[in-house]
C-alpha positions in Angstrom: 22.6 -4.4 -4.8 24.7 -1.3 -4.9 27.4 -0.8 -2.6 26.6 2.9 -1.7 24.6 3.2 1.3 23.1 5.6 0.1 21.8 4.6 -3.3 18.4 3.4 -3.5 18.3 -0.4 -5.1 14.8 0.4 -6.4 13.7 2.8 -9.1 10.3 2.5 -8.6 8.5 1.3 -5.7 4.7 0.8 -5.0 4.2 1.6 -0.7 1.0 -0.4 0.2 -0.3 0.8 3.6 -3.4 -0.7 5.1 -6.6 2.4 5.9 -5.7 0.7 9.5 -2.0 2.3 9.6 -3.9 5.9 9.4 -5.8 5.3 12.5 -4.1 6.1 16.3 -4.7 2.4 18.0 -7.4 2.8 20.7 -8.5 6.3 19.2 -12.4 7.1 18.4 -11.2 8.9 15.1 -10.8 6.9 11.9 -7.7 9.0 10.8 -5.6 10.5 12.7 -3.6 13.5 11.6 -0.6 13.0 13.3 -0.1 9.9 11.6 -1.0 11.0 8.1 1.5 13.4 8.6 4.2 11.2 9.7 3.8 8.8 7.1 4.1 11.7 4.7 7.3 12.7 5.7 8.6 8.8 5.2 7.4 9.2 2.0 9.3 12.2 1.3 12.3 10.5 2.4 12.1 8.3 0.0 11.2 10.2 -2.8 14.4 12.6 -2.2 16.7 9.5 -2.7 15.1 9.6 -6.4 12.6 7.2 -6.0 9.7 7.1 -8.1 7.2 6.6 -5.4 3.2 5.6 -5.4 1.2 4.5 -2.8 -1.7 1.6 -2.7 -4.3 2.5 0.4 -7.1 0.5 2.4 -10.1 2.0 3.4 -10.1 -0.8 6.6 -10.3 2.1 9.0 -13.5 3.7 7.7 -15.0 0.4 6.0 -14.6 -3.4 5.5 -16.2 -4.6 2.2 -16.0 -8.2 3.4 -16.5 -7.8 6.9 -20.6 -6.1 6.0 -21.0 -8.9 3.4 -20.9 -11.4 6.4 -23.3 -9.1 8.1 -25.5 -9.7 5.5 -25.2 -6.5 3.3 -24.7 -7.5 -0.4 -20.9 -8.0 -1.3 -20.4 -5.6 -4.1 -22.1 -2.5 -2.7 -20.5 -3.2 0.6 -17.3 -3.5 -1.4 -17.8 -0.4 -3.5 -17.9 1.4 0.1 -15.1 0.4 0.7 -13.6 1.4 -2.3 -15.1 4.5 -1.1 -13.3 4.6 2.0 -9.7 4.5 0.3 -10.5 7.5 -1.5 -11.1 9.3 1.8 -7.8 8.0 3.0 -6.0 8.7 -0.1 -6.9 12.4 0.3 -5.7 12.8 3.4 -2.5 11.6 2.5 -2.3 13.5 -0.8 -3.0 16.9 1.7 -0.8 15.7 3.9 2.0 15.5 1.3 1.3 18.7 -0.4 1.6 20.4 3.2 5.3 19.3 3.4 6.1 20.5 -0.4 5.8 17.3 -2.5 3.7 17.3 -5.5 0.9 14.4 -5.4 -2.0 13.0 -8.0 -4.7 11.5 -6.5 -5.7 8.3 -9.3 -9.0 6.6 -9.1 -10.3 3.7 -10.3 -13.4 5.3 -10.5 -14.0 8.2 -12.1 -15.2 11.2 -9.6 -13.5 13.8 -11.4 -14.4 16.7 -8.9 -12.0 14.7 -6.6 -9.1 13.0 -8.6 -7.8 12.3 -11.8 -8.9 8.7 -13.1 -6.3 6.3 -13.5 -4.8 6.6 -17.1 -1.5 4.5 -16.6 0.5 6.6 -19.3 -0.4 9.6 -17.2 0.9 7.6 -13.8 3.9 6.7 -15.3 4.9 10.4 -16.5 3.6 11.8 -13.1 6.2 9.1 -11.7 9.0 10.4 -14.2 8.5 14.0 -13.3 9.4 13.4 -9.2 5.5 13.5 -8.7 4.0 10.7 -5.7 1.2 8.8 -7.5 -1.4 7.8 -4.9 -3.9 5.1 -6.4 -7.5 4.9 -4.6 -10.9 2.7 -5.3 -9.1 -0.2 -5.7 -8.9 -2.0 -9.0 -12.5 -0.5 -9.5 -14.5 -4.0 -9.2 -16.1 -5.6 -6.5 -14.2 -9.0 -5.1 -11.1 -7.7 -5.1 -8.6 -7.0 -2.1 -6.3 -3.5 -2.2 -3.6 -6.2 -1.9 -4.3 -7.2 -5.5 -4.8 -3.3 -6.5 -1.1 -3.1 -5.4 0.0 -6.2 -7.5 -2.2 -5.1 -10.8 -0.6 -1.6 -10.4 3.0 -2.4 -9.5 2.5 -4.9 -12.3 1.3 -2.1 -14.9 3.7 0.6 -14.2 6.4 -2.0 -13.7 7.5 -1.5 -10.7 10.9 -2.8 -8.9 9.0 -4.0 -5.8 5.9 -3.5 -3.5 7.0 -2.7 -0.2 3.6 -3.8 2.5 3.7 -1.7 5.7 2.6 -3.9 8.6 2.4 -3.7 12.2 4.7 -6.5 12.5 8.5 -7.1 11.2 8.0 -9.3 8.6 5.7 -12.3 7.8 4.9 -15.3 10.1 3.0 -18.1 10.2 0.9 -17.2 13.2 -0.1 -13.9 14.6 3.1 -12.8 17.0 1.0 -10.7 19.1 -0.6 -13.2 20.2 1.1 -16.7 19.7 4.5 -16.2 21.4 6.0 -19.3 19.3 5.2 -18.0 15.8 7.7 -18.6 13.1 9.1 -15.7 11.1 10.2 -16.4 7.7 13.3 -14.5 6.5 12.5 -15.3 3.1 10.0 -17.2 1.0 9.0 -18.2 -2.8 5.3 -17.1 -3.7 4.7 -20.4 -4.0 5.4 -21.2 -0.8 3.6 -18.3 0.3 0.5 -19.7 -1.4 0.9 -23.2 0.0 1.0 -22.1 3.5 -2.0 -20.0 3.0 0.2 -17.1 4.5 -2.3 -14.0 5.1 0.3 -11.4 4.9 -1.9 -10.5 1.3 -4.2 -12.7 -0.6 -3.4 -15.3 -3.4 -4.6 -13.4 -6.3 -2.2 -10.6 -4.7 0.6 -13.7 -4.7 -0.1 -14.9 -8.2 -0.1 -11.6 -9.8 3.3 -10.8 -8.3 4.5 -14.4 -8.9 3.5 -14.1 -12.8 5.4 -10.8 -13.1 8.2 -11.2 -11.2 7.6 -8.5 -8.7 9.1 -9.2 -5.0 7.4 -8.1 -2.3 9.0 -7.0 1.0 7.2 -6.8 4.2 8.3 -4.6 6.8 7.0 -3.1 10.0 5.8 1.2 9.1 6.4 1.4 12.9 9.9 1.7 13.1 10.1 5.1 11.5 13.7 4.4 9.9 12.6 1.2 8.2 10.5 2.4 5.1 14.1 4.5 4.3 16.6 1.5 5.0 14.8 -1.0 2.9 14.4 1.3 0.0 18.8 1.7 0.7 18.9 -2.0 0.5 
């Protein structure tokens, strides 16, 4: 870790932010604009440090996959809705961005090219080297699998330093603290751990991807607006 506050101690980072963190709590509206724009200017805080920055988004505020499968709707079209839904999401963000000056590629998993360039990982990695955000959307591009494990496949391929997973909470617990008072937050923990308690904080194919490539992941709370900045300074 470097000494200088004000070095970054990651290269490149992946930001995974749930669809949820888009949305005003208590609002009608699935995105709010506000927000979007907020977050975008924490992102450009980040990226003037020198940080190659790209971003892993939900579509949780327009559409759950898993949630219509219980419903009774067929799991992989629900799923591919929802894959849907972070496309939406990642276009808001990539506006939001460009409104503020930073230069932003929209990458999908699946191809829609009237909307956004399909992910071609040389591509991600130059637009990375050239001080561009890369936002990845649709998810790994199959049904069955979580946005949590499009972070770890991505931060995996474009070798990443870390995936940093904005939550609404500072850090990760073995209960929900809003509403267990006596939760138990962990300062620190092995993936294996992780995987033993059955943690929720992402899923275990998330875990075991990140285990197998050595790729920390650091959960921190998106609320705080200095936080995203500090952890990214060490």
């Amino acid at each position: 870790m470097s000494s200088d506050a004000s070095t970054p101690v990651y290269k490149r980072i992946v930001l995974k932010l749930s669809g949820e963190a888009l949305r005003e709590a208590g609002a009608k509206e699935n995105i709010s604009p506000d927000i979007v724009r907020e977050i975008a200017q924490r992102i450009r805080e980040v990226k003037e440090l020198g940080v190659q920055t790209s971003v892993v988004i939900g579509g949780g505020n327009i559409w759950r996959g898993l949630a219509a499968a219980h419903r009774g709707m067929d799991r992989t079209t629900a799923d591919y809705m929802g894959m849907l839904a972070t496309v939406i999401n990642g276009l808001a963000l990539k506006s939001a961005l460009t409104q503020i000056g930073i230069e932003t590629r929209v990458q999908t998993a699946i191809e829609m090219k009237n909307v956004a360039e399909p992910f071609i990982l040389g591509r991600a990695i130059r637009h990375l080297e050239l001080g561009r955000v890369v936002i990845f959307v649709a998810g790994t591009g199959n049904p069955y699998f979580s946005t949590d494990t499009t972070a770890a496949l991505r931060a995996s391929e474009i070798r990443a330093d870390v995936i940093l997973k904005a939550t609404k909470v500072d850090g990760v617990y073995d209960r929900d603290p809003k509403t267990d008072p006596a939760a138990k937050r962990f300062d620190k923990l092995s993936f294996s751990e992780a995987l033993t308690k059955r943690l929720q904080v992402m899923d275990s194919t998330a875990f075991s991807l990140c285990m197998d490539n050595r790729i920390p992941i650091v959960v921190f709370d998106m609320n705080k607006p200095s936080n995203f900045t500090d952890i990214v300074l060490g």
